[in-house]
Every structure is written in C-alpha cells, then in structure tokens.
C-alpha angles and dihedrals in degrees: 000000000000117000106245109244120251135275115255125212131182128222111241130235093257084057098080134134105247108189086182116062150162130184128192122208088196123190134156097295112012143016136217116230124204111191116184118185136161110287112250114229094018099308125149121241120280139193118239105194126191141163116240119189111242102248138101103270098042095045088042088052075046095060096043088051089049095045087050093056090045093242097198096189129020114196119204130196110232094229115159112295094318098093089067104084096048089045090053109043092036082056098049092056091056098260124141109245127183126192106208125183119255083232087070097045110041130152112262103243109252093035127102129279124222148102095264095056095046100052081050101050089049086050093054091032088058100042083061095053094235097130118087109207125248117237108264121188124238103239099256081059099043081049083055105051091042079067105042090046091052093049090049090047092053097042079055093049088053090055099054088046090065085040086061092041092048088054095047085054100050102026099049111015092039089226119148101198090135100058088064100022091079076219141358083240097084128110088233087046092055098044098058089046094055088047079050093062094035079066103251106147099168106113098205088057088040096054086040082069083068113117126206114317102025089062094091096053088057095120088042081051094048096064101030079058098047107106157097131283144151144224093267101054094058086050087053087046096051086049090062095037096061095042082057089051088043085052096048097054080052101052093044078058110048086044089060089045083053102047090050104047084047094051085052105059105097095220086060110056121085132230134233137235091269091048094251104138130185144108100320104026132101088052096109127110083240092045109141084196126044113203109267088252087048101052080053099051088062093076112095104252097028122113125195090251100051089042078058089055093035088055088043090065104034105040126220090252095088095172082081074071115054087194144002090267095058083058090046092046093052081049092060090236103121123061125245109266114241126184140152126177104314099339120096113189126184112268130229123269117261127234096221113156119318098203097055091043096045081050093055095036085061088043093053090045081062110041086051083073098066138071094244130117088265087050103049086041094052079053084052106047092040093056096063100023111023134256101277093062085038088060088049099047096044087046086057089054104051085048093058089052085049088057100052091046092053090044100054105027095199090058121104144194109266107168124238090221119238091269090061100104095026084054093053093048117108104240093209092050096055090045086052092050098047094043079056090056106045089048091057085064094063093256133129124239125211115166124209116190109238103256 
C-alpha cells in the first residue's frame, strides 16, 4: 500500500522574510518604535527602540528616519483609533504600513508587559513574516465610510428618539398610540403628537388626524388616545420631536455627501457603450459597466443607500479578498474553525466588522420579503433552523454575490428564481424520504399518483 504524498501548501504572500523592519507599540500620546535592521561589521541585528509623541511633526521626522534606513516593512497594532496618525502619514510618505490584530500579536503569558517588548516582539514578529495584515481602506474610501457611518450613527440616534418618545406617551400620559399606530413614524402618528402638544385632548378630534389607511382603526384610536397628561409632557415631547426634525435634515444631507463622493471614485463609476466613463455614465440601458451602487442594487433586498454603506466597508479593490470567504470571514459571518484529530467542534463567532454585517443583515431581512432565490432560501432555511440562522445564511450569501460584482466589474445579478433548488431535487429521493418517515410512525404508505 503506497503512503499518500503529502499535502503542499504555499506560503502566502503575507508570509515573506522582511530584513528591514519597523514596529509600533501605539497608545493615546506616544508611541514605542521598534526599528530592526542588518548589523554593520559583522554585528548581529539589533533593536533601537525609541518613544515618538503622537502628533504630525514627531510621526512625519519618524517617516523620514524610517525611509533613510530603507524600512521595508512597518508593522502597526490595531488598538482603538490611535493607529490611525502614524498609518496615514506613514503612508503618505511612501512607506509600507500594515495594521495587524492584537489577536495576532499578543504578549506570550510569563513574559514580561510593557511598551518596549511589544514593539519588539511585533518587530521580530514582522521580519518573520508571521503577521497577516488587517483591511485598511484607500482614502476616497475611508472619505466614504466616515459618511456612511455617520449617517448610520445619526439614523440610530432618530430611533431612540421615537423610543423616548414612545415611553413619554405611554409612561406619563398614559396614552397607548403606539399599541394601534404600526410606528410613531407615520405622518398620522405625527400629526396627533404634534395636536397633543398644541394642547387638543379630545380623542375623537385627535383619531379624526388618521390618514388612509389608519381610518379604519378610529374606534381602536379613540381609546388608545384616551388618557392624562400634563403641561410638561407636551413640552418633553416637543423637545424629541425637534431633535428628530434636527436628525433628519442631517441625515438628507449626508445621503447627498454620499452619493457624491461615491460618484466620484473613479472604480466606481460605470462606461458607457462608447467607453466614455465618469460620474454619470454606465446608466444606459446599453451600458458594458453598471456603477458600482447600481450593480448592487440589483441584488433583491438592497437599496441604493445601503449598496453606498456596503461599498463603504468592503472596498471595490477585491484583490484585498482572494475569494469570496475571505469577504464573509471580515464580515463576522462565518465561525472560527476548531479541530483537532477527528473531532470537529463549532467555532466561535467572529467580531468582524459590525457596520458591514448590520448592513447585509438588513439587506437579507429584505430580501426574505421577495420571490427571489434569497428570499425562498431565507423560507428554507427558517423553516429547519429558525429565522435568526435564515437571516445569517441568506446575508452570506448576498455577500458572496457582492464579492463577485466588485470582482468583475461587467457581471451582473441575474436571479436564480424561487424553484431553483426545488427544480434540481430529485423527486424520487424526497418520496422516498418522506415514506421513511411516515413508516417510522407506525403508519402505513400507499401512493396514488394526482390525477
């Protein structure tokens, strides 16, 4: 019996030998450089550390230090925000910077903790190629996500602020307009808020305010709107109502800063037939190239707005992905995997990165609501495993389609239909299945073709 060969694997390209190096231990005020390079006469190498304030001039001298020495390679912890002066003006100066995870890097227990032997362990870490680089952004992206996640912080705000508002009407006015409005959002809903700070307590007036729909539920409003409340609570109400005016205006005008910085990036405009590209090209029926947004939007639960924030967090440079799993494991949608010999246990759930998977869980929540291959897969996979798991699964998905749009910019959606999985079953197989199953029970099958 022959022995079976044995498995290659190839180093990857993060797995290089570096003999120039530089490591940076970086925290709120300064930060502690490790810089290893080739030993002169003979000598072996040798750390020089050093500590460097955490401002413009000192981390610009930095660079010019690190550029005279030929750094080939600078390695940064990934702690909180304060990585981000040294990345970007390293950068800036032509240096190549890499954000690593903490995870990655982390002290060896019985050793010793402090600044100095972390930037050293990093810079050794780094010159052996054992490190494996975090996703950072190019600016017209990072412009872009600074926009799309203040968008998202201020469309959060708004909701709490009709949560509040929620809470004032039944808490202290003893008002239930919630129980029978489907949201506070509504125009109706407003508008019987705003009668109720103006002072109006009558609920008949106060159901008459209901618009279309809502018409029929007037008896329903009538009660629910039946209640006390006092000079002070239309005052609170006022208060929340104008913060969610003050966040609206926000958030019309961070969607038009989004939709012109994306429009802007040149990898994510589309051409036209006659290979003219720019902002508004790629939108004709003829188009070789969809905008970046608009290739997106094909997918069923994606809307123009949340392609804008999904592009935000993955980038259009796909080569940063080898394959569609690397994407799905930055997004936290995949588990860890853990074996061991013959045993295979669940992994844990990864962090990745709570912005881009929020984005796809709404997107997979939508698309649950259509006819469409997502949707009828989110009904699938519900069915057996629940609908949490369904909205993860189908959000994977989506996210492997996202992958292959931003990869090959001329591809486009073309839905799968809801009967493409029933279509590819094998009939026989599933009778078969289901006749096991009944006799289990104890029952006898007999099958009768329909007629």
């Amino acid at each position: 019996m022959s022995k079976p060969e044995p498995q290659v694997i190839e180093d990857e390209e993060h797995q290089r030998v570096f003999e120039r190096v530089a490591a940076i231990d970086v925290a709120k005020a300064p930060g502690m450089v490790c810089v290893r390079l080739p030993g002169r006469d003979g000598r072996p190498r040798a750390s020089k550390v050093r500590e460097v304030p955490a401002v413009t001039s000192a981390v610009t001298e930095l660079g010019r230090r690190l550029l005279s020495d030929r750094v080939q390679m600078v390695t940064l912890e990934a702690a909180s925000d304060y990585w981000r002066i040294f990345c970007y003006l390293l950068e800036a100066l032509g240096l190549a910077v890499q954000l690593v995870s903490p995870a990655q890097a982390r002290q060896l227990k019985g050793r010793p903790k402090t600044d100095k032997h972390d930037a050293m362990r990093l810079a050794r870490l780094t010159e052996r190629g054992m490190l494996r680089p975090c996703f950072v952004p190019p600016a017209p992206i990072r412009a872009l996500r600074d926009y799309t996640r203040a968008r998202t912080g201020y469309v959060r705000e708004r909701t709490r602020c009709y949560q509040r508002l929620e809470k004032l009407l039944e808490g202290a006015q003893v008002i239930k307009l919630s129980s029978v409005a489907s949201k506070l959002t509504t125009e109706s809903a407003k508008d019987m808020v705003r009668a109720l700070i103006a002072g109006e307590r009558d609920p008949h007036v106060l159901a008459g305010l209901a618009r279309t729909r809502m018409k029929a539920k007037h008896d329903a409003l009538v009660e629910a709107l039946t209640g006390m409340s006092g000079a002070h609570h239309g005052e609170l109400a006022q208060l929340e109502l104008d913060q969610v005016k003050f966040l609206d205006q926000n958030i019309t005008q961070l969607e038009a800063r989004i939709r012109d910085t994306l429009a802007a990036i040149p990898e994510a405009q589309g051409v036209d037939a006659d290979g003219t590209t720019g902002p508004a090209a790629g939108t004709g029926p003829d188009a070789p190239v969809l905008p970046a947004a608009a290739r997106l939007a094909g997918i069923p639960g994606i809307s123009p707005d949340l392609a804008a924030t999904i592009i935000a967090e993955t980038g259009l440079d796909m080569t940063r992905f080898p394959t569609a799993a690397h994407l799905v494991s930055r997004a936290g949608l995949c588990p860890a995997a853990n074996q061991s010999g013959p045993r295979v246990r669940a992994g844990k759930k990864k962090h990745g990165n709570a912005y881009l998977r929020g984005a796809l869980g709404q997107a997979a929540l939508g698309a649950a609501r259509t006819g469409t291959f997502p949707g009828e897969r989110y009904r699938r996979v519900a069915r057996r495993r629940g609908k949490a798991k369904a909205q993860v699964a189908v959000a994977r998905s989506i996210l492997t389609i996202i992958w292959h749009l931003l990869a090959d910019p001329a591809a486009r959606y073309t839905d799968l239909g809801p009967d493409y999985v029933a279509s590819r079953t094998d009939r026989d197989k599933k009778i078969r299945n289901y006749v096991r199953q009944l006799q289990a029970l104890g029952l006898q099958v007999t099958l009768t073709p329909a007629a």
